[in-house]
N, C-alpha and C positions, 0 to 999 in steps of 0.2 A: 452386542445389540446395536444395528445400526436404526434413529432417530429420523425422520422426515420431516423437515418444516417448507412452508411457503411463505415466504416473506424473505428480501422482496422474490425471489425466483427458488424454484425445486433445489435444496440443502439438504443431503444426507452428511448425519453426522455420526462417530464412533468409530470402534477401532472397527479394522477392516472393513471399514465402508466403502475403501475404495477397489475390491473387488469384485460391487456389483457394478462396475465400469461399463463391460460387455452388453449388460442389460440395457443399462441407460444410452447407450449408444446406439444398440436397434431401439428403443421406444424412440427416438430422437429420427428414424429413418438411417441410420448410419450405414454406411456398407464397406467404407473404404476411410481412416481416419488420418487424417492429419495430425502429429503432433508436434507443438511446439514446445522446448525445454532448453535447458544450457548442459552446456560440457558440466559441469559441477553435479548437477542431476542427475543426470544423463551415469556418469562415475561413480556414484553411491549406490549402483544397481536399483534404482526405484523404474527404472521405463522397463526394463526387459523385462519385470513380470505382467508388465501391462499390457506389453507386446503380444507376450505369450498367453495372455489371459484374452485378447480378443480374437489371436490367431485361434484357437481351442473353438472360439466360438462362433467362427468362416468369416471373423472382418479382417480386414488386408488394414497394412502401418507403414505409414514413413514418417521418419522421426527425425525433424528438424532440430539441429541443438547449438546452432551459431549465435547466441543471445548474448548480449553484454550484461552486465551489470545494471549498467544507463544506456538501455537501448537506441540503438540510431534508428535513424530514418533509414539505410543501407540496408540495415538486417532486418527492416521489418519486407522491404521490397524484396529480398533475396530472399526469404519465408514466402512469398506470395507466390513466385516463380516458382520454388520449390509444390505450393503447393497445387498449383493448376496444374505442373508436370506430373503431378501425382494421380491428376483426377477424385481426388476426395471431394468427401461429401460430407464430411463433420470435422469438427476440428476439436483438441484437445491440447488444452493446456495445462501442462506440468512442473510447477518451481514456484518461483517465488513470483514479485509483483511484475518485473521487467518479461518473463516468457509468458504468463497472463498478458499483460497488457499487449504484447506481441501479436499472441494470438485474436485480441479479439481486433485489433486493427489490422491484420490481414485478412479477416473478414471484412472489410469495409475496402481494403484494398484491392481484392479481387473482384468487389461487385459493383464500383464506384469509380469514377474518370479520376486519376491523377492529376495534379500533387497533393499531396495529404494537406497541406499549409492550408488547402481552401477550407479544410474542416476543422478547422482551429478554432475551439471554443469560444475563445476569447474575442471571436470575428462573428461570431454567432454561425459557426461553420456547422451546427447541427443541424440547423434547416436543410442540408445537402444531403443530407443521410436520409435518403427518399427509396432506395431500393432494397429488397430482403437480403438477407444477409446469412450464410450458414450455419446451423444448428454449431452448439460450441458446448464441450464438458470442459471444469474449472477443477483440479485437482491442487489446494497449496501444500508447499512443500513448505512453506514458513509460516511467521504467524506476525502480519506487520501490516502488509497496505489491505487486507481485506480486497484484493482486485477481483476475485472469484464473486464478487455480488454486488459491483461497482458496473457505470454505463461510462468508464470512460478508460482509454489509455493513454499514458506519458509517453511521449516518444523524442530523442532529440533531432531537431529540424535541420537538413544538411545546412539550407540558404540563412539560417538566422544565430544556429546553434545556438538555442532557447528550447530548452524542455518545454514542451506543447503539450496541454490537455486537448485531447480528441474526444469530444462525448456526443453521446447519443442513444437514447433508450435503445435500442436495436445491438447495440453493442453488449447488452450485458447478459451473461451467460446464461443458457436454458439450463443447466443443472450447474453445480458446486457441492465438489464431494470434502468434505472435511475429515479426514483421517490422521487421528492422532499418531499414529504408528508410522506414516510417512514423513511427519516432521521428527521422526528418532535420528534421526543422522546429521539435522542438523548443529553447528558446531557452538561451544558456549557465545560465542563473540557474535556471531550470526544470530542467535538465539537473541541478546541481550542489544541489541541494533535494532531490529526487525521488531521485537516486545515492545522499545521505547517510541517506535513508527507509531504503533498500534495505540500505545499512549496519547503521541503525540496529538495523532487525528479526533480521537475520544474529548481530550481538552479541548482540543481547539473549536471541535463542534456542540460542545456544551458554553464556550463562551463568545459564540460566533455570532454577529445581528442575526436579528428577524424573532419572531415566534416558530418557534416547531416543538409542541410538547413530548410528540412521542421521539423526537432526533434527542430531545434533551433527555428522556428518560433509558434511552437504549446506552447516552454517551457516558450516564456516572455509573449504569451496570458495569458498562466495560469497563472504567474507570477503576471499580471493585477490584474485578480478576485481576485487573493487572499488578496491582497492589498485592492483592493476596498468590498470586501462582508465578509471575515472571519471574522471581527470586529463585525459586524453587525451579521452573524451567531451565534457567542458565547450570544453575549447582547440579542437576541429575537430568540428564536427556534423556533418561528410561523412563523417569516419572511422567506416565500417561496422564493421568490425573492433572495435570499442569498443564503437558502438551494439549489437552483438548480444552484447558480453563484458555488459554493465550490463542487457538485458534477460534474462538467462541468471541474474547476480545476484541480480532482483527478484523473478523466480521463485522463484531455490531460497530467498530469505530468506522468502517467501510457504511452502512448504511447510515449511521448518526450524522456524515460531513454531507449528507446530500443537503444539510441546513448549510453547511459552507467550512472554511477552514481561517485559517489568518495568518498573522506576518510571520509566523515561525517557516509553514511551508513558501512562503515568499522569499525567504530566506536561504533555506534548504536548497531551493531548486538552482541556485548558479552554483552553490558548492558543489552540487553535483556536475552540471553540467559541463564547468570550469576545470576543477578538482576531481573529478569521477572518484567526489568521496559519495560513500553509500549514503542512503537516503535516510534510511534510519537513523545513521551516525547522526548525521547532519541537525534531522530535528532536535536528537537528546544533546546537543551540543551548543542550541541555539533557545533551545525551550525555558531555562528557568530564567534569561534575561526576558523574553515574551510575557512571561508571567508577571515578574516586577512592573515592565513598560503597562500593561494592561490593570494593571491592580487595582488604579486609581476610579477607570471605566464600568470595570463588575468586580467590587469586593467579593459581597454575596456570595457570586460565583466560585472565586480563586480561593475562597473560604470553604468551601466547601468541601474542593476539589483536593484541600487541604489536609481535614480532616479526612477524610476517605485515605489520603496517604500516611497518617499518620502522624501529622505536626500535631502538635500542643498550643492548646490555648484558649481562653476563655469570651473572646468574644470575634468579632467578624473581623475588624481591623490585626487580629492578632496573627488569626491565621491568615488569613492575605498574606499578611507580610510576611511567614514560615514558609506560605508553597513550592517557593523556588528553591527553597534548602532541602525541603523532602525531595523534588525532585533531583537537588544534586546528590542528596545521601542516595536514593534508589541507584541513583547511575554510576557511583562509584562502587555499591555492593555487585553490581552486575560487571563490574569490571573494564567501563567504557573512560576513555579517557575525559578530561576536567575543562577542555577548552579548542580552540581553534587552532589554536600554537602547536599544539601536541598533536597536530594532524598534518601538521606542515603546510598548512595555507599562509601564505606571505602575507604580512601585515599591509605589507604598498596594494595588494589587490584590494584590500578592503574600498577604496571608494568606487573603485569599476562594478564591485561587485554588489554593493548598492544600488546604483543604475541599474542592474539587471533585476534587483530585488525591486525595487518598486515599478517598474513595467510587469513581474508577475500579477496575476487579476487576483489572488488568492488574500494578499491583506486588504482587498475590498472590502471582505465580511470580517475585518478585524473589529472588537470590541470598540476599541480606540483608533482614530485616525491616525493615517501615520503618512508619513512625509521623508522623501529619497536621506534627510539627513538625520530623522529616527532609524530610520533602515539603517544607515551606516554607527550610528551610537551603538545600535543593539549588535551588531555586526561585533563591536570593539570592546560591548559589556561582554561578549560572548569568547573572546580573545585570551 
């Protein structure tokens, strides 16, 4: 039984929901589809029936799948070349957060003057984002950054090589098809990275500044699932029931950060960029020092966020202080390594990699202010 929601954009969710692709693609105008995906995808046979399933239905395919990990700036322009040669007229994105976010920045790339740099959030490069931009379908094949219902993509910038947020309401997907049955293949490590992503953003957007009641009530939902089904996702890939609790997760932590995120993804993002360690990794690597650093700013919170995982304890100060250990107990059940050491990031990088953490704009909306040599402590708590 596949579910329709609206909020924020057309979500079909359940098993084989992603078979009414075809449909969504003529309601969308489609005639000729662009897909973007990676060699990884692309291998576990999830595009050839989607191939085939629009071919059946008279839409013509080319299926882009030169995608990184931490997508460059290269591969999103060599996606846009590709897909002008193509003559499409919709685009579809297949995989994880990096051929999402590909795809929807070569929507902005084929409609929009280059270099991508002028649309950099953080410059307020969304005012740029003035022309329409091609219908887009969001199919995840993981269950982590929620990019299928997000207005922005990550992409690395040749001239700065700095992970750049690209946002713009115009970017974010006219449909997203969630099908539990398309994240079966993916692998426990993959599962259990992408799970801790999906945490990560959930936390961080329940204790991010501002008021947003309904971002703060969407964030300890997801917070739930991930508590109750990630464990059980990593341990059995079959278990549907899980797969569709963890893609439900990555969603709502994907709409809960439009309140904002903080210094864990400030952190995250040179690991990656530097390190082309994964993104998920990164967060569940750096998150339970985040939580300590922040403790002091929103107990309340980190209290809370506590109990939902499971720590012990009789008052607010208690659980605060337990959060970071549930979250380090979750991350060792799911089988992710204990530290920055165990990932082979060099200790001497730590203070460069600082500097790149506080020019991220993301621990803006930290709870707690934070300062390039907090950045580097938590870097070292996190070692």
């Amino acid at each position: 039984m596949t579910t329709v929601w609206s909020f924020p954009t057309r979500i079909l969710f359940g098993e084989d929901s992603a078979q009414s692709l075809p449909d969504e693609v003529k309601a969308l105008g489609g005639t000729k589809a662009f897909i973007v995906t990676d060699a990884g995808v692309r291998g576990a046979g999830i595009i050839d029936p989607l191939v085939e399933a629009m071919q059946t239905a008279g839409i013509e395919s080319t299926v882009f799948d030169q995608i990184s990990s931490n997508p460059l700036e290269s591969e999103v322009l060599a996606a846009t070349d590709a897909y002008k040669q193509a003559g499409a007229d919709v685009v579809i994105g297949v995989g994880g957060g990096s051929p999402l976010d590909v795809a929807k920045i070569v929507r902005l790339a084929a409609t929009h003057p280059l270099p991508l740099a002028q649309y950099d959030d953080a410059i307020g490069g969304d005012a740029k984002v003035v022309h329409p931009v091609p219908p887009m379908v969001a199919i995840p094949t993981t269950a982590g950054t929620g990019s299928e219902v997000g207005r922005s993509g990550v992409v690395t910038l040749q001239a700065t090589n700095k992970k750049t947020v690209i946002f713009a309401p115009r970017l974010l997907p006219n449909v997203a098809i969630l099908d539990p049955k398309v994240t079966e293949t993916m692998p426990p490590r993959t599962t259990a990275a992408t799970g801790m992503d999906a945490l990560t953003h959930l936390i961080e957007a329940y204790c991010a500044k501002g008021d947003h009641p309904m971002a703060d009530a969407i964030a300890l939902e997801g917070i739930r699932l991930c508590a109750e089904y990630l464990e059980r996702a990593v341990r059995d890939g079959k278990d549907l029931e899980a797969r569709g609790a963890m893609l439900k997760a990555s969603m709502m932590g994907a709409v809960a950060f439009q309140k904002g995120l903080g210094a864990c993804h400030s952190l995250a993002h040179p690991l990656s960029a530097e390190h082309d360690l994964h993104h998920g990794l990164a967060n569940a690597l750096c998150l339970p020092a985040v939580l300590d650093f922040n403790r002091s700013a929103v107990p309340e919170r980190i209290g809370t966020i506590a109990k939902i995982l499971g720590a012990r304890g009789d008052d607010t100060e208690t659980l605060a202080f337990e959060c970071s250990g549930a979250v380090r107990a979750l991350r060792k059940k799911i089988g992710l390594p204990d530290g920055l050491g165990a990932v082979d990031v060099p200790e001497e990088n730590l203070p460069r990699l600082a500097n790149l953490a506080f020019d991220d704009v993301c621990h803006q909306m930290n709870p707690r202010e934070c300062t390039a040599e907090d950045l580097l402590s938590l870097y070292r708590a996190s070692f």
